[in-house]
DSSP file (Angstrom, degrees, kcal/mol; ACC not computed):
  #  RESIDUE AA STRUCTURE BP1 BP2  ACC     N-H-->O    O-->H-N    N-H-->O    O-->H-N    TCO  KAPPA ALPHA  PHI   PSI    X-CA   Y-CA   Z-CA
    1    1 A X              0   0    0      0, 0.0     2,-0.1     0, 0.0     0, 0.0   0.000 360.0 360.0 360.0 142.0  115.0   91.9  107.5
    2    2 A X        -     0   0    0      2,-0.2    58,-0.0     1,-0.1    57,-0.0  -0.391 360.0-144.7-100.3 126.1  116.5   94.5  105.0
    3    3 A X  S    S+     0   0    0     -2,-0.1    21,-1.2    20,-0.1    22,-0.5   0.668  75.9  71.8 -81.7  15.1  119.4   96.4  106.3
    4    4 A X  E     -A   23   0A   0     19,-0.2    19,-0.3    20,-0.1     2,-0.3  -0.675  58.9-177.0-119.7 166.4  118.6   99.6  104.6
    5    5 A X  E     -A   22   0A   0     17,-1.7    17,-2.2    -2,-0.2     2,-0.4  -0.756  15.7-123.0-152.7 175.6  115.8  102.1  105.4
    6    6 A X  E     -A   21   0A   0     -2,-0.3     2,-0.3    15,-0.2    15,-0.2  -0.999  13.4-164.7-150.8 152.2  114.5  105.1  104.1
    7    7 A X  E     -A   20   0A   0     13,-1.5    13,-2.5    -2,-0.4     2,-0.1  -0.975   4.2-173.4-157.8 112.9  113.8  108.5  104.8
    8    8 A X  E     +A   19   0A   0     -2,-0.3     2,-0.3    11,-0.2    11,-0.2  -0.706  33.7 100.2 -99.3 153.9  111.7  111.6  103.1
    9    9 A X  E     -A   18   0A   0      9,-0.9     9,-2.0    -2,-0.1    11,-0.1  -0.826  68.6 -67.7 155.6-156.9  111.4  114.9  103.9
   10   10 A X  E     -     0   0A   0     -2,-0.3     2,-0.2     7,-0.2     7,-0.1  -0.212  38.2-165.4-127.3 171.8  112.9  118.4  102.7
   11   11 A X  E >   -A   14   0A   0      3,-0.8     3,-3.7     5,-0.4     5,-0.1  -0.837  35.6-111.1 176.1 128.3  116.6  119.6  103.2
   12   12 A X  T 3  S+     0   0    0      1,-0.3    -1,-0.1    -2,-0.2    -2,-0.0   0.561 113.9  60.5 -55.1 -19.4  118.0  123.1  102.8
   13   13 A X  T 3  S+     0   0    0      1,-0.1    -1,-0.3    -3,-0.0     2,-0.2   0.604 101.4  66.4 -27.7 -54.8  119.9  122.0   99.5
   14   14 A X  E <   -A   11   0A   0     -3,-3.7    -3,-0.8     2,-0.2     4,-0.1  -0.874  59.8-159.1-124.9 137.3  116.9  121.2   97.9
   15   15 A X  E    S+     0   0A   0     -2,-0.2     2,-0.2    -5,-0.1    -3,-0.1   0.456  84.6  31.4 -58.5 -29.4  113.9  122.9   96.6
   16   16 A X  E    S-     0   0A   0     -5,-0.1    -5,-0.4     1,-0.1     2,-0.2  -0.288 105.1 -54.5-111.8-171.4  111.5  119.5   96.6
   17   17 A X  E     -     0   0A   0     -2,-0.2     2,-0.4    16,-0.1    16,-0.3  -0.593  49.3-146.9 -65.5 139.4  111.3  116.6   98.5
   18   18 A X  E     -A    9   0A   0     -9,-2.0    -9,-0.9    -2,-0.2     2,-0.6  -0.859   6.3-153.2-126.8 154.6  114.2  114.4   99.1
   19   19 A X  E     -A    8   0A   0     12,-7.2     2,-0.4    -2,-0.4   -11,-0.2  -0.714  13.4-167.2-114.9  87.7  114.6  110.6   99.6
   20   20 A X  E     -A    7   0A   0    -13,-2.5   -13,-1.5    -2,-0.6     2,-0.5  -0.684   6.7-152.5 -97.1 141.0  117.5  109.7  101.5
   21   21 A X  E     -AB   6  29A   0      8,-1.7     7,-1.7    -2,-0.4     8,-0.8  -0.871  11.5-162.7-115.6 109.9  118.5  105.7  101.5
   22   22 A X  E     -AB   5  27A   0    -17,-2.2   -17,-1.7    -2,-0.5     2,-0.5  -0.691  12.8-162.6-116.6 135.5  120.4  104.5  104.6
   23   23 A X  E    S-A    4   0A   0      3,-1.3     3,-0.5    -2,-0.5   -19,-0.2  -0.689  85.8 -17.8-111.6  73.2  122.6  101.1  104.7
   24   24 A X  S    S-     0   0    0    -21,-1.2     2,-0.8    -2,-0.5    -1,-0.2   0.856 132.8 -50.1  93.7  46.1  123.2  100.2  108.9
   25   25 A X  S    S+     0   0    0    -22,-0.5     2,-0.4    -3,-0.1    -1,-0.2  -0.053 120.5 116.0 111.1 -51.5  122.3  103.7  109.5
   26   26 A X  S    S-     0   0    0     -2,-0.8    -3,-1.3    -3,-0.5     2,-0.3  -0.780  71.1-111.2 -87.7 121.4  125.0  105.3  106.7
   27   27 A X  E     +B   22   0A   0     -2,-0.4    -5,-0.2    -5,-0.2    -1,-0.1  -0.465  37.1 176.1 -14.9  77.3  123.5  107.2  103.8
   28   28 A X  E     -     0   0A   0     -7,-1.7    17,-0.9    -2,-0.3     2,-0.3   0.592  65.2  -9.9 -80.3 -20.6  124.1  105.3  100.6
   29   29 A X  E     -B   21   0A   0     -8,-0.8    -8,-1.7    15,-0.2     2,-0.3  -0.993  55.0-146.0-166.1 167.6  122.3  107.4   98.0
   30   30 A X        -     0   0    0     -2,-0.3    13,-2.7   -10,-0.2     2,-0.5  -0.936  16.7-157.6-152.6 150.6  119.5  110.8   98.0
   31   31 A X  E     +C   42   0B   0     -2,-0.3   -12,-7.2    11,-0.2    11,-0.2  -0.930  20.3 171.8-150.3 123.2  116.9  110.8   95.2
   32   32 A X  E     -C   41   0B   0      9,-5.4     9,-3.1    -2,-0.5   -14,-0.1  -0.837  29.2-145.3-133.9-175.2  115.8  114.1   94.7
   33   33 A X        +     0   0    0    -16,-0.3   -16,-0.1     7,-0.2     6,-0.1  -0.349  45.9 137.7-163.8  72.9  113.4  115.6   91.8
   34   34 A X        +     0   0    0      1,-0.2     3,-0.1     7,-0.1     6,-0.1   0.448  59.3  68.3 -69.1 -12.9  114.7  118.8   91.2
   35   35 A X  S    S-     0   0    0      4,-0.4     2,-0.3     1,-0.2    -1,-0.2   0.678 118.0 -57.3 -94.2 -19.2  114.5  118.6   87.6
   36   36 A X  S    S-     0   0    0      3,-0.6     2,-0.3    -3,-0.1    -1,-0.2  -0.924  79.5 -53.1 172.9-166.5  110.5  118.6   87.2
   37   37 A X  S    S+     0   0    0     -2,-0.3     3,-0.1     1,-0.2    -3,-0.1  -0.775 129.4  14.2 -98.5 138.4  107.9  116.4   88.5
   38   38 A X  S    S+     0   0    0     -2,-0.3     2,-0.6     1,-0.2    -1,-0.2   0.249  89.9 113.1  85.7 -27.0  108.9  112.9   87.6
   39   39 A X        -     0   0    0     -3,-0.2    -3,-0.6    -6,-0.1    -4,-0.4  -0.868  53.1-166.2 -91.5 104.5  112.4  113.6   86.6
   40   40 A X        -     0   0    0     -2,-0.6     2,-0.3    -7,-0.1    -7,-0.2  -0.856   4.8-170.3 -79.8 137.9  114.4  111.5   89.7
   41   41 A X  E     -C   32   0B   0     -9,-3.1    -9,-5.4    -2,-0.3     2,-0.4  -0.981   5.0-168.9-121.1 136.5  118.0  112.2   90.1
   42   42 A X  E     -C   31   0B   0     -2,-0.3     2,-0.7   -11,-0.2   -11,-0.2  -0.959   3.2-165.4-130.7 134.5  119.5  110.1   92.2
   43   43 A X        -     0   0    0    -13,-2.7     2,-0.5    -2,-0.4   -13,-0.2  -0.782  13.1-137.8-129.7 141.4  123.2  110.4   93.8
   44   44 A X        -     0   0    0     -2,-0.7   -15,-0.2   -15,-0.2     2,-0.1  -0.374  22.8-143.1 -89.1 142.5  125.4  108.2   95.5
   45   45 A X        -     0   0    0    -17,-0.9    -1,-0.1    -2,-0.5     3,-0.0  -0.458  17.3 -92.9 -87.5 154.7  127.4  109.3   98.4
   46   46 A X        -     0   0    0     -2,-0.1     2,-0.4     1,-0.1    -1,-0.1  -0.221  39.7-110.3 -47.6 140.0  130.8  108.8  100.0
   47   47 A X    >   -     0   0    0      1,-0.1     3,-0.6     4,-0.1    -1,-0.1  -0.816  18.7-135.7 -76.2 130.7  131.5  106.2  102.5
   48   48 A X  T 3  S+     0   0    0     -2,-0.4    -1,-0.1     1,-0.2    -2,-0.1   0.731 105.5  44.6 -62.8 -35.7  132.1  107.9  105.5
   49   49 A X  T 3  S-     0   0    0      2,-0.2    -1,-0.2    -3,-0.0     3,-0.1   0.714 108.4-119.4 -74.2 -20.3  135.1  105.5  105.9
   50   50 A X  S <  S+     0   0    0     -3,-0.6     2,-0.4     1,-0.4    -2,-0.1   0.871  76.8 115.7  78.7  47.9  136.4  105.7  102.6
   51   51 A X  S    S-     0   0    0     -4,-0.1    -1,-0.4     0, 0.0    -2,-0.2  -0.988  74.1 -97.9-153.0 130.8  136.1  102.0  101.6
   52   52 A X        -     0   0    0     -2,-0.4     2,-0.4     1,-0.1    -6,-0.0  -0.270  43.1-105.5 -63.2 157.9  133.5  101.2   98.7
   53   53 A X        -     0   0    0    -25,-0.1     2,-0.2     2,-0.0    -1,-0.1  -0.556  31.9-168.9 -89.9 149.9  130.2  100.1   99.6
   54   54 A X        +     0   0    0     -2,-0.4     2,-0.2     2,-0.0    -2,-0.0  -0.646  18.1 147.0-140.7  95.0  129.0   96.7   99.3
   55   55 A X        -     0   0    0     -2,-0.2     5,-0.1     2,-0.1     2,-0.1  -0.703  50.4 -90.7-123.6 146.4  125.6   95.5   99.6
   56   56 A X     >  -     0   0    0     -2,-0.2     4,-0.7     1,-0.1     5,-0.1  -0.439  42.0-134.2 -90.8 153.4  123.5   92.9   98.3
   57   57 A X  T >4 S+     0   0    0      2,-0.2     3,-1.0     1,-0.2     4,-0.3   0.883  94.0  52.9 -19.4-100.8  121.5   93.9   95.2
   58   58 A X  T 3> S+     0   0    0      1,-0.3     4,-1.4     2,-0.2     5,-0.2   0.626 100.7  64.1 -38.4 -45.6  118.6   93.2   95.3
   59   59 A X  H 3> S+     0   0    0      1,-0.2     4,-1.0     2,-0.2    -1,-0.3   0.826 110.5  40.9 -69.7 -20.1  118.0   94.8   98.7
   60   60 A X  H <X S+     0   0    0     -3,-1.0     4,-2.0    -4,-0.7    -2,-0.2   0.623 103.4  64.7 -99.3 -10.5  118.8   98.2   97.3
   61   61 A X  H  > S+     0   0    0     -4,-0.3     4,-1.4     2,-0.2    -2,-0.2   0.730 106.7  45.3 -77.8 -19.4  117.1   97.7   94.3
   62   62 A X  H  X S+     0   0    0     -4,-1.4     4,-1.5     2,-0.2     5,-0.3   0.942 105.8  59.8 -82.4 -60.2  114.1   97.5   96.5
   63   63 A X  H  X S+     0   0    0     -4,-1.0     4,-3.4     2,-0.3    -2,-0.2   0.855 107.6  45.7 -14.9 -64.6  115.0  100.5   98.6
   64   64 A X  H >X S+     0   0    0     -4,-2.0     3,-2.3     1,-0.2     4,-1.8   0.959 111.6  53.4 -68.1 -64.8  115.0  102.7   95.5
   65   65 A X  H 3X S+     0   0    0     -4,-1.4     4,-1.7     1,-0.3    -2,-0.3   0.592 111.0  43.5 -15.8 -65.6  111.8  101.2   94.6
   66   66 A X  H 3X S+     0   0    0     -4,-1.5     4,-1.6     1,-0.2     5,-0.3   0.838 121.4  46.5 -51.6 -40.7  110.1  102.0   98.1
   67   67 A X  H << S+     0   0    0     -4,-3.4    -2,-0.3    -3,-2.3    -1,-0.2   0.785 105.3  51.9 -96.9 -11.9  111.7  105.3   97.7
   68   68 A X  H >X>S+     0   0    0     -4,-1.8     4,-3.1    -5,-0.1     3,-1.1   0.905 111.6  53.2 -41.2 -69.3  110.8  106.1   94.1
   69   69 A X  H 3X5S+     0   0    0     -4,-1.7     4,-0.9     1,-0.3    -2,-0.2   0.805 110.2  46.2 -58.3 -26.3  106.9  105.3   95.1
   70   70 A X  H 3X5S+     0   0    0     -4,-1.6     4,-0.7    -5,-0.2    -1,-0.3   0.432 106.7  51.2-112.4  16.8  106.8  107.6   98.0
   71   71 A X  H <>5S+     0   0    0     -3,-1.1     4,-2.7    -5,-0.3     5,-0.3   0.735 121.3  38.0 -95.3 -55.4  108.3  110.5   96.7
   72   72 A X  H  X5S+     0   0    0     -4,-3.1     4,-2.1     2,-0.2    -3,-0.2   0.911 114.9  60.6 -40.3 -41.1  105.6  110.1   93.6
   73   73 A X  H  X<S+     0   0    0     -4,-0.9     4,-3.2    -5,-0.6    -1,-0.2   0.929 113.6  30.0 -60.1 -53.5  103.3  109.1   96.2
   74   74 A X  H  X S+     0   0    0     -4,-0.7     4,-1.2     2,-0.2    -2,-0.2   0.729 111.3  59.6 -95.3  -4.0  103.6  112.3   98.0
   75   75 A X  H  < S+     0   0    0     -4,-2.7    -2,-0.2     2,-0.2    -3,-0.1   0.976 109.8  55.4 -56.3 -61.2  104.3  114.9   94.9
   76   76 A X  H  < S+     0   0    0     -4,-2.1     3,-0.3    -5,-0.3    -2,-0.2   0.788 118.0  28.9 -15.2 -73.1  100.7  113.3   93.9
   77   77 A X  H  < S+     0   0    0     -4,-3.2     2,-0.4     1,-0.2    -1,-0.3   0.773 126.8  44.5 -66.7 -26.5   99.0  114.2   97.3
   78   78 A X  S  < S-     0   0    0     -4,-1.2    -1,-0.2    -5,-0.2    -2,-0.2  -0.149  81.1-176.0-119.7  40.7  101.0  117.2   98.1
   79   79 A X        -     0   0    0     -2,-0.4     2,-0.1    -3,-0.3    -3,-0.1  -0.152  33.9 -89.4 -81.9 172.2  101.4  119.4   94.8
   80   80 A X        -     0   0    0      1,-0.2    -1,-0.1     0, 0.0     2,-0.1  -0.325  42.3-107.0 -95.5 146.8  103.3  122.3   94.6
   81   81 A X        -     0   0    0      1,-0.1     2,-0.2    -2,-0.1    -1,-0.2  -0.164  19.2-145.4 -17.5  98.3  102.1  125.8   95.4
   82   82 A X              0   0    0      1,-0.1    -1,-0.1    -2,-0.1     0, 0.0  -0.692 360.0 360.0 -93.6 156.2  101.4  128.4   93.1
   83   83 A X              0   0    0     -2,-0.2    -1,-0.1     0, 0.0    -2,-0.0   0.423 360.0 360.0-113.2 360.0  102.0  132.2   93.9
């Protein structure tokens, strides 16, 4: 089982949706797509300890993957409002 998990949903920061990607709980990266529809930015965060992170690959490479596909997933269903 994968230690790292994911989590959408909105944040005063940001204007869209956000994807935040947690490793044992601590926040390793937020994929936003503030720049247009399609356009992911994604940025990695501080360790909370101050010690780089270290994690196997492949298991985050999957993470963004899961968390690419439901941010698309839900832009898709959910598009945005016009006034």
């Amino acid at each position: 089982m994968s230690a790292f998990t994911v989590e959408v949903g909105s944040d005063q920061g940001h204007e869209d949706l956000i994807a935040e990607i947690l490793f044992e709980g601590e926040v390793v990266a937020v994929i936003s797509q503030e720049r247009g529809p399609g356009i992911l930015e994604m940025k990695i965060a501080e360790r909370e300890s101050g010690r780089s992170w270290s994690f196997p690959l492949a298991e985050f490479e999957l993470a963004v993957k899961k968390a690419r596909e439901r941010l698309l997933e839900l832009k898709k269903n959910h598009p945005p409002r016009r006034a």
